[in-house]
N, C-alpha and C positions, 0 to 999 in steps of 0.2 A: 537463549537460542543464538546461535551463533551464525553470522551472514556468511554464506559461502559462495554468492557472486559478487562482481564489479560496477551492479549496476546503478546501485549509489552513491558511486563514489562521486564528488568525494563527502559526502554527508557523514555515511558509511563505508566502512572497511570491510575486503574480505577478512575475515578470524575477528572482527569485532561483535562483542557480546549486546544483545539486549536484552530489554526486557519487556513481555509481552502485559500488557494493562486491558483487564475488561472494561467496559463499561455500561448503564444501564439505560442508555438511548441513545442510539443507533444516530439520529438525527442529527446529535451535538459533533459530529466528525466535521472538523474542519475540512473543505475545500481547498485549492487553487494551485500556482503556479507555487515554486521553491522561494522560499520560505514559507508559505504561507499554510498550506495542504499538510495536516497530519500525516506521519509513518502509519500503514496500516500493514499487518499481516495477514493474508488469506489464503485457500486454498486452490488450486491453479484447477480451473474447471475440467479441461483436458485431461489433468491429471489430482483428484483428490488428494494423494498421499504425498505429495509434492507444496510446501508452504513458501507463498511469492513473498517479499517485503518491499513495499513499495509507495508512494505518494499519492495520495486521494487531492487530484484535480479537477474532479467535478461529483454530483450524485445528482442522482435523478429517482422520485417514488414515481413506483406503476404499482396501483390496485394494491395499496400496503405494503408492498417490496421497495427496497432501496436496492437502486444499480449502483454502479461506483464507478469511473474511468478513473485509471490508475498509470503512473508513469513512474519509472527509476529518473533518478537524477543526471544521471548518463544517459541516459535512452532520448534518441531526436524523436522518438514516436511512443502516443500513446498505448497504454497493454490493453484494454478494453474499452 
């Protein structure tokens, strides 16, 4: 998948390629500040058909859901 904003940079490039990894527990996502917090891909709630890529700096479970607040590398403010 190819990033087509600026908002990692500079982790990530616009026109730079990745690659998307499943995994089988939800749990094991690293957290935190830059470096630390795994790249996560999701779909932007506002808009489903729309795919964000961005840093998992915190998670939180309610009732067997995991929430996620997420930030770009460039971004002064958290995305959720």
């Amino acid at each position: 998948m190819p990033i087509d904003s600026g908002n990692m940079k500079p982790t990530l490039n616009i026109g730079d390629l990745i690659v998307v990894q499943g995994f089988s527990d939800i749990s094991e996502i690293n957290v935190g500040e830059k470096p630390d917090g795994d790249i996560i891909v999701f779909r932007r709630p506002s808009n489903p058909d729309e795919l964000l890529v961005q840093r998992a700096i915190n998670k939180t479970p309610v009732d067997g859901v995991w929430y996620f607040r997420t930030q770009g590398d460039k971004d002064p403010m958290p995305y959720m």
